[in-house]
VMD Tcl script that builds the backbone (N, CA, C; Angstrom):
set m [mol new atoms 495]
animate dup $m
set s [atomselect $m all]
$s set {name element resname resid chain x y z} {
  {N N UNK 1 A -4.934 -6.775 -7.939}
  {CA C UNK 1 A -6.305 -6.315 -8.015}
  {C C UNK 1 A -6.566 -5.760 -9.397}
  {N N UNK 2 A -7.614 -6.272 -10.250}
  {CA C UNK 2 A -8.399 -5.272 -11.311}
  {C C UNK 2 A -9.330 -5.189 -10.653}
  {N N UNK 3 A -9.470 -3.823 -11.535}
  {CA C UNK 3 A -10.831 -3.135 -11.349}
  {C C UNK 3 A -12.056 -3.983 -12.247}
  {N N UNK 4 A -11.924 -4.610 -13.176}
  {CA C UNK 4 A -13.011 -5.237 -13.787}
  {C C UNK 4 A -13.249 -6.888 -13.630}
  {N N UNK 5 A -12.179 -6.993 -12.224}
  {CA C UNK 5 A -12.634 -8.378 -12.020}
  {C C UNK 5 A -13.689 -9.003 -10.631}
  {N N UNK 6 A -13.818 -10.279 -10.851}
  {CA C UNK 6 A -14.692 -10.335 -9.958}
  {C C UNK 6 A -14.039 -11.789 -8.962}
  {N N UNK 7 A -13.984 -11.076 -7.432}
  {CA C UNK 7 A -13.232 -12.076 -6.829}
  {C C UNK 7 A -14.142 -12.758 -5.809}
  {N N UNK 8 A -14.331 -14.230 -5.857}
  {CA C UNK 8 A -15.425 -15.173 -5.617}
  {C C UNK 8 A -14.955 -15.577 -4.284}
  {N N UNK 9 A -15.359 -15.616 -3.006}
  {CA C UNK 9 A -15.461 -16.401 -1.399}
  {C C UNK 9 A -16.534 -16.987 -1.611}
  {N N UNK 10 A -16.506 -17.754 -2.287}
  {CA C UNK 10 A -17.845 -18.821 -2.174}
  {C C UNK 10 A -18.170 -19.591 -1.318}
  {N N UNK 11 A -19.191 -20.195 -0.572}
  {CA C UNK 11 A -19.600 -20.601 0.073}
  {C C UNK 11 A -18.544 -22.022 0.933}
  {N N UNK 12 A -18.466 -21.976 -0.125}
  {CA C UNK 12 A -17.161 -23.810 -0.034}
  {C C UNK 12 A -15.899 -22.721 0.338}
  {N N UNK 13 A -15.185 -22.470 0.123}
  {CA C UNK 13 A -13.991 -21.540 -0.002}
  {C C UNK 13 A -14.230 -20.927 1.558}
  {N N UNK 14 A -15.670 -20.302 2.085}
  {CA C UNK 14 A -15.189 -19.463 3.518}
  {C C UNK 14 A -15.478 -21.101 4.864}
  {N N UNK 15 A -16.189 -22.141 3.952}
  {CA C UNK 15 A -16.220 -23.167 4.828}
  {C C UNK 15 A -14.990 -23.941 5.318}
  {N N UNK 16 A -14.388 -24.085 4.325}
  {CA C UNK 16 A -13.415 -24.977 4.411}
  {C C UNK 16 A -12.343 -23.936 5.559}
  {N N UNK 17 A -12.144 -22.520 4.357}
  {CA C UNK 17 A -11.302 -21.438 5.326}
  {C C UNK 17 A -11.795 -21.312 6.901}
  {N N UNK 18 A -12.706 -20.991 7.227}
  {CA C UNK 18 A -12.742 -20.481 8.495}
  {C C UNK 18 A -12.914 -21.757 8.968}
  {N N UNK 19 A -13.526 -23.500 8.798}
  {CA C UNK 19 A -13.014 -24.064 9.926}
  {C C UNK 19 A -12.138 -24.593 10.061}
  {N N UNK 20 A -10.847 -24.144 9.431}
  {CA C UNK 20 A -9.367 -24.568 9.644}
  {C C UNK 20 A -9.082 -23.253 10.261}
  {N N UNK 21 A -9.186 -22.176 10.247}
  {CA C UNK 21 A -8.810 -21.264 11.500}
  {C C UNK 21 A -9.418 -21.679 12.703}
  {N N UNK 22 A -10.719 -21.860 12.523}
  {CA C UNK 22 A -11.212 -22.340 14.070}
  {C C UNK 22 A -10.452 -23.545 14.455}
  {N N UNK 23 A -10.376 -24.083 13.495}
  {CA C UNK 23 A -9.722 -25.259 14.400}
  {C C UNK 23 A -7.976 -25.151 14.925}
  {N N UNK 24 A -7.724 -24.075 14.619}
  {CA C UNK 24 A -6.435 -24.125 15.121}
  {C C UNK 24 A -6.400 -23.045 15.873}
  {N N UNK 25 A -7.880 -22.417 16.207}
  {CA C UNK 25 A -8.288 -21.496 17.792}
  {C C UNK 25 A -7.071 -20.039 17.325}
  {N N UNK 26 A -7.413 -19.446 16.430}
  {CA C UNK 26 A -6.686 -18.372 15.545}
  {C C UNK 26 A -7.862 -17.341 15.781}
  {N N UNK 27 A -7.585 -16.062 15.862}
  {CA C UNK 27 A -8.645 -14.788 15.920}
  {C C UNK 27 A -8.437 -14.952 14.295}
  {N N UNK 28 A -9.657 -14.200 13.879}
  {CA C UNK 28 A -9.762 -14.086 12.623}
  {C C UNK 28 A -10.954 -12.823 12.601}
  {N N UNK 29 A -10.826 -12.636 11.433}
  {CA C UNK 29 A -11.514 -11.263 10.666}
  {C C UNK 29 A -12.926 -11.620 9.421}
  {N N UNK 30 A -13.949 -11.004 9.569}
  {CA C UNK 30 A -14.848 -10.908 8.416}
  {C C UNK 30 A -14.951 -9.527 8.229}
  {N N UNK 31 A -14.399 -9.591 6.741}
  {CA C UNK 31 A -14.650 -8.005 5.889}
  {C C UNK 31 A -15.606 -8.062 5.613}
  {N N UNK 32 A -16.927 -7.475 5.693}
  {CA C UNK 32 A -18.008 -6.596 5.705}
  {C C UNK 32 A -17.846 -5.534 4.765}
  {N N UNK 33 A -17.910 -6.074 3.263}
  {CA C UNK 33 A -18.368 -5.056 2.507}
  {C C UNK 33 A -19.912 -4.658 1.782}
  {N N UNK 34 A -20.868 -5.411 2.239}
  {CA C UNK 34 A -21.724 -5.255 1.793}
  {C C UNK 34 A -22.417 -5.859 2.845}
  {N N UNK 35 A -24.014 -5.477 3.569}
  {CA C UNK 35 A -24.626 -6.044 4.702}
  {C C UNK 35 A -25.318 -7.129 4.083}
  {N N UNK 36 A -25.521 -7.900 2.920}
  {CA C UNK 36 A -25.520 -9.452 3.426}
  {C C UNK 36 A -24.314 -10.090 3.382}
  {N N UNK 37 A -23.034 -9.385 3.280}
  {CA C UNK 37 A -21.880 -10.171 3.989}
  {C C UNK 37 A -22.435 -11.226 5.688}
  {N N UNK 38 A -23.111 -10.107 6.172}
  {CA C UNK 38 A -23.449 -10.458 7.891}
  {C C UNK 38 A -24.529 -11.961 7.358}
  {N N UNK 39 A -25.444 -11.771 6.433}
  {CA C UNK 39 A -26.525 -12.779 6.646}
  {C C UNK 39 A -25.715 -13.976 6.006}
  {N N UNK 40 A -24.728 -13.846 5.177}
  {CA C UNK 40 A -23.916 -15.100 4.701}
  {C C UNK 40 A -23.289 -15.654 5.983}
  {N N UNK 41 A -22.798 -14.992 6.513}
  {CA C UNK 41 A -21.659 -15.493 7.373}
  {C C UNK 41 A -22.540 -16.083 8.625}
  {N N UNK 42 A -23.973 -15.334 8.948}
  {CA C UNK 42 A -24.604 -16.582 9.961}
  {C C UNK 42 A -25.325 -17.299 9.190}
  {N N UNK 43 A -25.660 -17.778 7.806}
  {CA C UNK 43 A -25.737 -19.108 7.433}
  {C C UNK 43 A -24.594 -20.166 7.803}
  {N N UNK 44 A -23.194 -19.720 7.559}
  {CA C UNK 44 A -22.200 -20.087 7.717}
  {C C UNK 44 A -22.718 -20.872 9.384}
  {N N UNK 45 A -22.586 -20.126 10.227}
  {CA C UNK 45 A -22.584 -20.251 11.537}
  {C C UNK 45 A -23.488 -21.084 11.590}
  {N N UNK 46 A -24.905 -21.201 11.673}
  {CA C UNK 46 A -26.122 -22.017 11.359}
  {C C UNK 46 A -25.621 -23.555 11.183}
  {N N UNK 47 A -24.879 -23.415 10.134}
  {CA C UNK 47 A -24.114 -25.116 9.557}
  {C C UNK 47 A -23.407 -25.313 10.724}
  {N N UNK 48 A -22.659 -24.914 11.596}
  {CA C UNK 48 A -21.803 -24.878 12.793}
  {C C UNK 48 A -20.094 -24.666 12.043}
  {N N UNK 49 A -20.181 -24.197 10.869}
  {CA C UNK 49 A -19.106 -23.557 10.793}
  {C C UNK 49 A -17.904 -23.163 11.887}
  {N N UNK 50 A -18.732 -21.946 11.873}
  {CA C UNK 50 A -17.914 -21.319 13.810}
  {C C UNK 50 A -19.051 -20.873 14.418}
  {N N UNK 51 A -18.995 -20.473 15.461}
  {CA C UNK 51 A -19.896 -20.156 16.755}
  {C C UNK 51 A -20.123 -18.857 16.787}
  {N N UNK 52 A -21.132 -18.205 16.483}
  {CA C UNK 52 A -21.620 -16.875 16.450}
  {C C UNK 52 A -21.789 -15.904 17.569}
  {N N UNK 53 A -21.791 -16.424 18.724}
  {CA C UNK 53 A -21.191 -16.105 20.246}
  {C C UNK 53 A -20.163 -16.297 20.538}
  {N N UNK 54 A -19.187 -16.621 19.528}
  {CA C UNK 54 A -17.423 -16.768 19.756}
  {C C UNK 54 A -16.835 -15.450 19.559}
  {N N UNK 55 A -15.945 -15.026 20.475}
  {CA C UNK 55 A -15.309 -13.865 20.865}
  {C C UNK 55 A -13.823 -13.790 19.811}
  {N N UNK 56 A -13.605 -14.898 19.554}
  {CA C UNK 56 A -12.093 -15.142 18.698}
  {C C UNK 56 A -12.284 -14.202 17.079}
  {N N UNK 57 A -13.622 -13.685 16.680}
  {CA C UNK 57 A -13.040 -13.176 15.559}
  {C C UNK 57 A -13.948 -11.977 15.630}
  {N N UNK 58 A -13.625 -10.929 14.641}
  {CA C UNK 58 A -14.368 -9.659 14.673}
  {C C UNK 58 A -14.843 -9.536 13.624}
  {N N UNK 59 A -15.996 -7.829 13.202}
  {CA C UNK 59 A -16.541 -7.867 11.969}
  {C C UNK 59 A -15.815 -6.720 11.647}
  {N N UNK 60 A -15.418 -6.270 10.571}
  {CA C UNK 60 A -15.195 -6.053 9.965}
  {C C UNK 60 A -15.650 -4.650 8.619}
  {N N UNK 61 A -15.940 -3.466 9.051}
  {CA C UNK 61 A -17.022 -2.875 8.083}
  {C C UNK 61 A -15.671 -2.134 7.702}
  {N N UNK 62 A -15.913 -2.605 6.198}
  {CA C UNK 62 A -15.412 -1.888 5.227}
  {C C UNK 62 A -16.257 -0.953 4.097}
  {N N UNK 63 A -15.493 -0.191 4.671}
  {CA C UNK 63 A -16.610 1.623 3.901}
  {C C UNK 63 A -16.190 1.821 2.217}
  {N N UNK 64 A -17.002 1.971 1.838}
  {CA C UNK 64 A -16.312 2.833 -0.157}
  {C C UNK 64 A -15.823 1.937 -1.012}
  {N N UNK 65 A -16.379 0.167 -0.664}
  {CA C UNK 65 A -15.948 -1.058 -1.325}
  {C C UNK 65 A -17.351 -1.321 -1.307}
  {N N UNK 66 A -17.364 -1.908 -2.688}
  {CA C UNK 66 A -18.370 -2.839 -2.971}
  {C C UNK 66 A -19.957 -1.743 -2.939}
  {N N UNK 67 A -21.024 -2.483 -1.992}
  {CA C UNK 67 A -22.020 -1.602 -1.900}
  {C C UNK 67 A -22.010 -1.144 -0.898}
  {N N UNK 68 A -21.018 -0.811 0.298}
  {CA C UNK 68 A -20.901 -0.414 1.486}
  {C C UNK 68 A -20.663 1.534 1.414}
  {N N UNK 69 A -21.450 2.685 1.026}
  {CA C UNK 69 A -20.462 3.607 0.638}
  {C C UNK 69 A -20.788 4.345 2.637}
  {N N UNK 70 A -19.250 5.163 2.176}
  {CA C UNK 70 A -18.887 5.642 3.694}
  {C C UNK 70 A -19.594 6.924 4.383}
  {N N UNK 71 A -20.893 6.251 4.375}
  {CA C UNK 71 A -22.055 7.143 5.042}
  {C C UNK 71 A -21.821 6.546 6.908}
  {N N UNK 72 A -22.336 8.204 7.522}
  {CA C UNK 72 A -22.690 7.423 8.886}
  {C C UNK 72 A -23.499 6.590 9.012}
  {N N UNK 73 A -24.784 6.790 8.376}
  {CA C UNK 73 A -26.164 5.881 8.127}
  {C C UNK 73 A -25.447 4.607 7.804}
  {N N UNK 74 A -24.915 4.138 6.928}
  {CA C UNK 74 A -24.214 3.044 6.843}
  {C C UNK 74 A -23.979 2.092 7.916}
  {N N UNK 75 A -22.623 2.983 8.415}
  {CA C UNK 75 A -21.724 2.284 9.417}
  {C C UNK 75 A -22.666 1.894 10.959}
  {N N UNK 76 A -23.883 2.810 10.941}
  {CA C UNK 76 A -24.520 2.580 11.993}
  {C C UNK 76 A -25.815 1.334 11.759}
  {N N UNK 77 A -25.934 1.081 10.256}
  {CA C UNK 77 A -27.071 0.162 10.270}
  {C C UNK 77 A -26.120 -0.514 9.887}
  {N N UNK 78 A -24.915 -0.725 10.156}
  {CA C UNK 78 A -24.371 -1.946 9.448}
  {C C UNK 78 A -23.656 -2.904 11.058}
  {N N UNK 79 A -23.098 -1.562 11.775}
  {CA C UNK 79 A -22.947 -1.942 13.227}
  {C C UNK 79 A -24.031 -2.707 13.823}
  {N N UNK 80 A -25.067 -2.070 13.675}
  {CA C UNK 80 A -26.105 -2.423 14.806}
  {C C UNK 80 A -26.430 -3.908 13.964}
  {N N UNK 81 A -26.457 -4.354 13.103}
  {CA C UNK 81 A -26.952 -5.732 12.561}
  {C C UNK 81 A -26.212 -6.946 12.627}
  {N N UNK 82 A -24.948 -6.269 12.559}
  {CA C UNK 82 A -23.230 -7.034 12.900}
  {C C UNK 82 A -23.787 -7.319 14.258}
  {N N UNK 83 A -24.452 -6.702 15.243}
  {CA C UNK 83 A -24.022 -6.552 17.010}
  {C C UNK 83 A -25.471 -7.978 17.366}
  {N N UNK 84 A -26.356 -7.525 16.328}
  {CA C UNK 84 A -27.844 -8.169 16.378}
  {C C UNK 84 A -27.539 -9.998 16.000}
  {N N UNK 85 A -26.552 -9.799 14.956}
  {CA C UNK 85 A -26.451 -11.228 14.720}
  {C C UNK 85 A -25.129 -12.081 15.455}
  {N N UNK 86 A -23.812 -11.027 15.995}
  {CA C UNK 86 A -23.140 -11.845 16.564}
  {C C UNK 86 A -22.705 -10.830 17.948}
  {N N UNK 87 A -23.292 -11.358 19.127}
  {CA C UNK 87 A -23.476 -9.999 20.100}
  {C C UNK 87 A -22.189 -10.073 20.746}
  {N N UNK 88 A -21.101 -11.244 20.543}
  {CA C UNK 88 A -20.267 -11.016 21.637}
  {C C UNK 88 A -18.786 -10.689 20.706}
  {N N UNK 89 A -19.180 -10.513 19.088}
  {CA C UNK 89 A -17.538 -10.577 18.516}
  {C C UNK 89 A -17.622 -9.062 18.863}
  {N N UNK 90 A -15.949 -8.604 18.277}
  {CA C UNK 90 A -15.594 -7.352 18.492}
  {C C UNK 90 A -15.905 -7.214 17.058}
  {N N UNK 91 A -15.615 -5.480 16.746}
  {CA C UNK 91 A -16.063 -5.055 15.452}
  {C C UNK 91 A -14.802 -3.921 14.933}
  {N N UNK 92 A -14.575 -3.648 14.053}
  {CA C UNK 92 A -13.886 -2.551 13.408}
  {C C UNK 92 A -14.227 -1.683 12.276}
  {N N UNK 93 A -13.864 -0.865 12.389}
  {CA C UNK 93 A -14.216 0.164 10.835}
  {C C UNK 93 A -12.606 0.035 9.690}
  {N N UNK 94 A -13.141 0.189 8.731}
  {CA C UNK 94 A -12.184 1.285 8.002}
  {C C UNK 94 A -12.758 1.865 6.337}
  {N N UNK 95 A -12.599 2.609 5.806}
  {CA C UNK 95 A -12.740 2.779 4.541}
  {C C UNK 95 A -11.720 3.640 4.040}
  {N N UNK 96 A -12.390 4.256 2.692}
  {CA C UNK 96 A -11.536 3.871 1.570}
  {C C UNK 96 A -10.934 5.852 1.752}
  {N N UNK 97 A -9.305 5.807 1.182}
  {CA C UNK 97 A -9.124 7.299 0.854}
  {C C UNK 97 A -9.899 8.116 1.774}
  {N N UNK 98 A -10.481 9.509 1.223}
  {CA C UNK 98 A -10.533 10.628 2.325}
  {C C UNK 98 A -11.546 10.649 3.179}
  {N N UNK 99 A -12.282 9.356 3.371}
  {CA C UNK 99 A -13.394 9.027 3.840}
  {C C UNK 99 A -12.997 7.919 4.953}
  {N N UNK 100 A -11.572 7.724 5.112}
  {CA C UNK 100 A -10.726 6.775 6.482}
  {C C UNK 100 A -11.238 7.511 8.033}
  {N N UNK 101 A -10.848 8.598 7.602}
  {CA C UNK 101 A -10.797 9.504 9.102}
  {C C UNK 101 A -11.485 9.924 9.245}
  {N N UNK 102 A -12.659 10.679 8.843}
  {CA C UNK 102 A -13.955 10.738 9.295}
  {C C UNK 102 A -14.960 9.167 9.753}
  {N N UNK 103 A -14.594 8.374 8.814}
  {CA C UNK 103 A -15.710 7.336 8.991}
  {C C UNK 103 A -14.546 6.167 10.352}
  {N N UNK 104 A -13.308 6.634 10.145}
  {CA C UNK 104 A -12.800 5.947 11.503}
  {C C UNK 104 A -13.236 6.316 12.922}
  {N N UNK 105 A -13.218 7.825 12.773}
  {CA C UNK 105 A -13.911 8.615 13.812}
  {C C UNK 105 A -14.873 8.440 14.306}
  {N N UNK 106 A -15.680 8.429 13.628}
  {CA C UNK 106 A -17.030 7.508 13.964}
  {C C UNK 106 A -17.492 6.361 14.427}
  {N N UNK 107 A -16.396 4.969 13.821}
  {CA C UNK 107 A -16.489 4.162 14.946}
  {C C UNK 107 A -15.883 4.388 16.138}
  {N N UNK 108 A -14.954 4.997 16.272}
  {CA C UNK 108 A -14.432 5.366 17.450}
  {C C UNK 108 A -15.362 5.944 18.865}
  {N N UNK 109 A -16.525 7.368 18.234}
  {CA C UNK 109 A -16.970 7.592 18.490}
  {C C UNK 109 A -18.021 6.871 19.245}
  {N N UNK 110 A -18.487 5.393 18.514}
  {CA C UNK 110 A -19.577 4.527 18.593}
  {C C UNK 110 A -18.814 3.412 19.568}
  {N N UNK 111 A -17.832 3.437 19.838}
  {CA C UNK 111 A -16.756 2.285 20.353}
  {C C UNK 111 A -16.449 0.790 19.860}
  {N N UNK 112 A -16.145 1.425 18.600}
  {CA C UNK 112 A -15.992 0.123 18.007}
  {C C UNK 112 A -14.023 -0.596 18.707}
  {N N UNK 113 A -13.828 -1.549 18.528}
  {CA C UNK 113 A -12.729 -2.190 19.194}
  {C C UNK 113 A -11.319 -1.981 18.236}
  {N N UNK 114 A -11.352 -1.716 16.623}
  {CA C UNK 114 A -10.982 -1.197 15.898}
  {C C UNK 114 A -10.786 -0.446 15.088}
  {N N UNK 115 A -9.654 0.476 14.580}
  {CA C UNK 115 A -10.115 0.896 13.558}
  {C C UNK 115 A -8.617 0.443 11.763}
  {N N UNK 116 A -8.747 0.237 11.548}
  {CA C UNK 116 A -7.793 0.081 10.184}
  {C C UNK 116 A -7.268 1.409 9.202}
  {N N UNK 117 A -5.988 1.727 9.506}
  {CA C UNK 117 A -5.483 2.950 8.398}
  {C C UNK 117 A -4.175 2.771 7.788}
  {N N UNK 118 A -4.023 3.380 6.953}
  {CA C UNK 118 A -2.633 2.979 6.238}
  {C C UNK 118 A -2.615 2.598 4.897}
  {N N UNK 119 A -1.879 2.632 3.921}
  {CA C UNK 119 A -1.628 3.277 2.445}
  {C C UNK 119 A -2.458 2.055 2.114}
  {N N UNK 120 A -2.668 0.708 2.255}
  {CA C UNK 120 A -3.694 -0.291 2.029}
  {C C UNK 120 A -4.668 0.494 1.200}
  {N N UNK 121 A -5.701 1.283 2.064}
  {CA C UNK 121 A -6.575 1.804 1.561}
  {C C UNK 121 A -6.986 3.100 1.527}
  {N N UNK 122 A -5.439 4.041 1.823}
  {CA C UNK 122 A -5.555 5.607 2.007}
  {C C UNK 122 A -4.454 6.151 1.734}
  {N N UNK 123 A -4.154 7.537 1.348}
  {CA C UNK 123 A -3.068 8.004 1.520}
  {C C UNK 123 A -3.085 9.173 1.955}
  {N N UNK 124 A -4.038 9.956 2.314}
  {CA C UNK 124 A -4.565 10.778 2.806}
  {C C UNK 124 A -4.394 11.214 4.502}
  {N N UNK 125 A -3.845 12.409 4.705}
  {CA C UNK 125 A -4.103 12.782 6.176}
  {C C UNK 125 A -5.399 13.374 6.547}
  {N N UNK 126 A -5.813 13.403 7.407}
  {CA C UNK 126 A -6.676 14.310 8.031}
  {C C UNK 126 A -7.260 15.435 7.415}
  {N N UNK 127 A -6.045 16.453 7.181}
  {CA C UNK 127 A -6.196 18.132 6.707}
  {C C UNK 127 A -6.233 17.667 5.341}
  {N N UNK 128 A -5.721 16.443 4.479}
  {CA C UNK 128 A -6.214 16.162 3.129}
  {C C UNK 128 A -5.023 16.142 2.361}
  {N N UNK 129 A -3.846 16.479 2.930}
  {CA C UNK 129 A -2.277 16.323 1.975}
  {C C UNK 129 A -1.943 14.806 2.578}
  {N N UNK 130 A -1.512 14.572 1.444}
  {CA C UNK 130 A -1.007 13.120 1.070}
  {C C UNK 130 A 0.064 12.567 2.425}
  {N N UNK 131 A -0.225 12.144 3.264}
  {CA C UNK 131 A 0.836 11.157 3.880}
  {C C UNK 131 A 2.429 10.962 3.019}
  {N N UNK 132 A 3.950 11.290 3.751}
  {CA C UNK 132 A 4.672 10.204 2.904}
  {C C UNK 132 A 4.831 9.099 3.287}
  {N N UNK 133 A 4.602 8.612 4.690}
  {CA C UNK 133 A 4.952 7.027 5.167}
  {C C UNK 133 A 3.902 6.798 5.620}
  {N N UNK 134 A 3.872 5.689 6.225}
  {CA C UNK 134 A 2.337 4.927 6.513}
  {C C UNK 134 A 2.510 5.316 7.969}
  {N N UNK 135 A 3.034 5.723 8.878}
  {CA C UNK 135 A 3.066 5.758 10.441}
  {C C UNK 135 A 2.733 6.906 10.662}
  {N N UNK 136 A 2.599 8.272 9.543}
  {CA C UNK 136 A 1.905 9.210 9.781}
  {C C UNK 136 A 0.231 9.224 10.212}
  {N N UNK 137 A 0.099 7.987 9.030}
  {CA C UNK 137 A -1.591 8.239 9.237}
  {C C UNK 137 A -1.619 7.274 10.455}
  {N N UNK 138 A -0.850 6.052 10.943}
  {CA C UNK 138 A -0.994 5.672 12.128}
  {C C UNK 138 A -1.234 6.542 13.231}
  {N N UNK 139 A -0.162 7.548 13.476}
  {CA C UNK 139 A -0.308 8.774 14.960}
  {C C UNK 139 A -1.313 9.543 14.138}
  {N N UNK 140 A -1.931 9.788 13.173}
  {CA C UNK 140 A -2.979 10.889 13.088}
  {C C UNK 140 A -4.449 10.392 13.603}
  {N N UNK 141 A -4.129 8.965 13.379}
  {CA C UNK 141 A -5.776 8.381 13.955}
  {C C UNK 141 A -5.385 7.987 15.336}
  {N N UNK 142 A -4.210 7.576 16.011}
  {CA C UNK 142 A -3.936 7.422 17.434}
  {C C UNK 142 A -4.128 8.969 18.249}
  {N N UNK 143 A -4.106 9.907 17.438}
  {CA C UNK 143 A -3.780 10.983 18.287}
  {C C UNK 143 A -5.604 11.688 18.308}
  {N N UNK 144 A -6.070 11.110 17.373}
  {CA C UNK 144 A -7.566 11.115 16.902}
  {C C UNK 144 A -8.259 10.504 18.073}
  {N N UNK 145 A -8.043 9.290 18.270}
  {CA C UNK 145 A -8.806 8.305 19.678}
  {C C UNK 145 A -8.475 8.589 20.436}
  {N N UNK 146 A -7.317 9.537 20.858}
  {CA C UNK 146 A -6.847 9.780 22.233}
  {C C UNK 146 A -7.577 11.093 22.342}
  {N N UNK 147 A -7.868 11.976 21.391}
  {CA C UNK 147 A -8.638 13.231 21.667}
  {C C UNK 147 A -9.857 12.969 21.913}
  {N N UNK 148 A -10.573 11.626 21.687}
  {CA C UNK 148 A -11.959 11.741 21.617}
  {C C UNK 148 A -11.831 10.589 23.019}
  {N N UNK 149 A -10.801 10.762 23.818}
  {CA C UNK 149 A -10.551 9.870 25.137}
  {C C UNK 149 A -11.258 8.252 25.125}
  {N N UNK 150 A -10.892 7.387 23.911}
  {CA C UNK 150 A -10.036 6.674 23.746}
  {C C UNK 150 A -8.806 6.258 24.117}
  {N N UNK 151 A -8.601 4.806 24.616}
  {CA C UNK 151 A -6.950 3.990 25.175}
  {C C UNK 151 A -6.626 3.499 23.460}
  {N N UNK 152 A -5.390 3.850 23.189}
  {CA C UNK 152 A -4.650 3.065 21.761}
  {C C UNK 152 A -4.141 2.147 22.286}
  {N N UNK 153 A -4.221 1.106 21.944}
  {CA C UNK 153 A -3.311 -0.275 22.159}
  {C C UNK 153 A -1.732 -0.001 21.803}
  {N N UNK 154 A -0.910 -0.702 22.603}
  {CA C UNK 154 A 0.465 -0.467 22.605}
  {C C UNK 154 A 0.263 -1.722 21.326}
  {N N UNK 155 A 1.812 -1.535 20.833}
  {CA C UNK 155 A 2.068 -2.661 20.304}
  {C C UNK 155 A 2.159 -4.305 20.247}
  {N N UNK 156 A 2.472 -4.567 21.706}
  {CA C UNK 156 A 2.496 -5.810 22.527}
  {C C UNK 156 A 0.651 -5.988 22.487}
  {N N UNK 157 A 0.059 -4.774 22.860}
  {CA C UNK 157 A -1.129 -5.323 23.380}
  {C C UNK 157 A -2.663 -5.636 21.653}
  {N N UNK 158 A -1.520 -4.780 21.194}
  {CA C UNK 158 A -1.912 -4.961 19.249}
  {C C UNK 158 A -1.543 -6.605 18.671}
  {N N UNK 159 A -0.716 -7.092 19.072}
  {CA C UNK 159 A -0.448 -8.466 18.725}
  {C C UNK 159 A -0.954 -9.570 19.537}
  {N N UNK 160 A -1.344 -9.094 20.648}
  {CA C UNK 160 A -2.439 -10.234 21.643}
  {C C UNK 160 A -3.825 -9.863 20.815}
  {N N UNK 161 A -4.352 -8.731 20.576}
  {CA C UNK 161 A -5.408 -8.729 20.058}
  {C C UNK 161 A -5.411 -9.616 18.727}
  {N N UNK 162 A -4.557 -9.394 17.643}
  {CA C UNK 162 A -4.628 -10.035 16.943}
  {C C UNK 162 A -3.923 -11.903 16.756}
  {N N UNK 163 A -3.851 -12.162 18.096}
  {CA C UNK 163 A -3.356 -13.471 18.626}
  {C C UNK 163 A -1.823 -13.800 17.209}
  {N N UNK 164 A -0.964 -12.969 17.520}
  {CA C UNK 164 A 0.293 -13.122 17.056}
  {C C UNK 164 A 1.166 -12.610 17.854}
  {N N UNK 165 A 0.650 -12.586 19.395}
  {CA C UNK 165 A 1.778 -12.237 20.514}
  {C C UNK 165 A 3.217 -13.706 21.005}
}
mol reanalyze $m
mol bondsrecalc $m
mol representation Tube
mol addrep $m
C-alpha cells in the first residue's frame, strides 16, 4: 500500500472478477468505501453480473477509508441504501484504528451480520492501549456482542459463513 497511490477496480476488472466467483457459487464480499461503491455495484448487477437478491455475498462498510469517515450518520445512511438496493445480502461493518469499536458497536447494535477487527486495520483496544496480538481485539469485540446480547459465531460456524467450511 502507498499512501499516494491510486488503486483502480474498474469496471472490466469487478466484471470479469465477480462473475468467476459467481460462477463457481463462492460467498464473496463488496468493500463499501464510499456510497457510490453501492450504485456501481447495482450497475454491475443491472448487466446481470450477479443477482442483487442473491444471499451468497455481503456489503461491506468500510469506515475512515476513502470518503466513508466513521460517523454514525454514515454507517446508518450507508446501511439503509446497501439494504434499499440489495434487500436480501448480509452486511458488515468495520473501520479504521480507534474508531473499530465504537463504529463496530454500532453495527452490532443495528444487527448487522458482521463485524471485522484485527491489526489489518487497528491496533487499538477498547480502553485505547495498543493490543499485543490480534486475538485480543478478537475477545474484546466478542465479549462486546455478547454484552449487547448478541450470538458470536464459533469457528466452524465462521467458516460456513464464509463458505470455506
Amino acid at each position: 500500500y502507498k499512501a499516494d497511490a491510486t488503486y483502480h477496480n474498474t469496471p472490466a476488472f469487478l466484471r470479469r472478477n465477480i462473475a468467476a466467483i459467481v460462477k463457481k457459487k463462492l460467498p464473496w464480499e463488496m468493500e463499501i468505501a464510499d456510497i457510490g461503491f453501492l450504485s456501481n455495484a447495482m450497475r454491475l448487477a443491472e448487466e446481470g453480473v450477479f443477482d442483487p437478491k442473491g444471499t451468497d455475498f455481503w456489503l461491506d462498510y468500510c469506515l475512515g477509508f476513502g470518503a466513508m469517515p466513521p460517523t454514525a450518520r454514515t454507517l446508518v445512511f450507508a446501511q439503509e441504501e446497501g439494504a434499499r438496493l440489495f434487500p436480501q445480502s448480509k452486511w458488515a461493518v468495520l473501520a479504521t484504528s480507534r474508531d473499530q469499536f465504537p463504529m463496530n458497536a454500532l453495527g452490532v447494535a443495528m444487527g448487522c451480520d458482521i463485524v471485522r477487527v484485527g491489526f489489518e486495520d487497528n491496533i487499538y483496544l477498547p480502553d485505547g492501549k495498543p493490543a499485543k496480538r490480534n486475538h485480543e481485539l478478537v475477545a474484546a469485540m466478542a465479549r462486546i456482542t455478547r454484552d449487547m446480547g448478541r450470538e458470536v459465531a464459533t469457528v466452524d460456524e465462521a467458516r460456513e459463513i464464509f463458505g470455506i467450511a
